[in-house]
N, C-alpha and C positions, 0 to 999 in steps of 0.2 A: 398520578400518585396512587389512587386508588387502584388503577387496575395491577401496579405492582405487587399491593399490600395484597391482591386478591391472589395473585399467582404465588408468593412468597408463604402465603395462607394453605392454599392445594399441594404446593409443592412439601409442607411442613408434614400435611395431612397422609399425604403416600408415603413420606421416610418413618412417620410411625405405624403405619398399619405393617410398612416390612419389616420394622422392628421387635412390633409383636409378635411374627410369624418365627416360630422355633427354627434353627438352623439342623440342615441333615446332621446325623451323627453317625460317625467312621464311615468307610468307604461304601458303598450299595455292593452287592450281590447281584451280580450280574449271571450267575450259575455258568457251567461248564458249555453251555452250546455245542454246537456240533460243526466240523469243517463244510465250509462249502467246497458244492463242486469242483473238481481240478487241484483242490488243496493238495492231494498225493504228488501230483507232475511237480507243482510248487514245492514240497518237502524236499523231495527228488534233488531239485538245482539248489537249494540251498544247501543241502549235504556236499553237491559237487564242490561247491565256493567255498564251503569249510573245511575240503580237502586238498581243495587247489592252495587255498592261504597257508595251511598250512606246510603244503610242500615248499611255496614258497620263502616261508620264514627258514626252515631248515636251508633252503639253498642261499638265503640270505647271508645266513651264521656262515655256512660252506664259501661264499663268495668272499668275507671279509676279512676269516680266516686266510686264504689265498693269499688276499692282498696284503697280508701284515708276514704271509709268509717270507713274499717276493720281495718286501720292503725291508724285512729284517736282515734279509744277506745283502739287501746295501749297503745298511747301517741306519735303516729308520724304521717308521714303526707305529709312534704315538699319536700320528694323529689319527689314526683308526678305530680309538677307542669311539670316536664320537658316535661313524658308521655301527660300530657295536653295541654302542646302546640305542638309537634309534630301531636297529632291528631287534633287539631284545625288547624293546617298547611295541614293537610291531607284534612281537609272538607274548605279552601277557595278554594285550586287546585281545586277539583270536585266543588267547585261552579260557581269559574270563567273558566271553561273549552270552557263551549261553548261560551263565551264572545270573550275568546283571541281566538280561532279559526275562530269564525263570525268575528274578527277584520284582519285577515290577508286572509280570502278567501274572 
């Protein structure tokens, strides 16, 4: 019983010494640093991916347009809204990408 009261005692001892201890306030500053080596070849392929996505989004919209074309002179049609907005979902991601990532770095 004793050595409970003792650990119960240390353990009470460290939750107020870090309670005294003031909490950081806002984010730290971490300042602008500088890329490391290779970061250019790395900018490089990202700009490719965010040129590739986005040709692909366009060809997306070009693809589903088709199908609601080809569907329409059957006589249908509606269920391609869904395909339409998945890929309009697809092209606000790539558009707001670099927003929400300039917004947290």
């Amino acid at each position: 019983m004793s050595t409970l009261l003792a650990a119960v005692s240390a353990a009470s001892q460290q939750l107020a010494s870090v309670a005294a201890d003031p909490a950081p306030s806002g984010v730290p500053d971490v300042g602008g640093g500088e890329a490391p080596p290779g970061a250019d070849g790395l900018l490089t392929v990202l700009k490719w991916v965010a040129w590739s996505v986005t040709a692909l989004c366009v060809a997306g919209i070009f693809g589903v347009a088709a199908r609601m074309a080809v569907d329409h002179s059957r006589g249908g049609g509606r269920e391609h809204v869904k395909g339409l907005g998945f890929v309009l979902g697809a092209c606000v991601l790539v558009g707001s990408a670099s927003g929400v990532v300039g917004a947290l770095v």
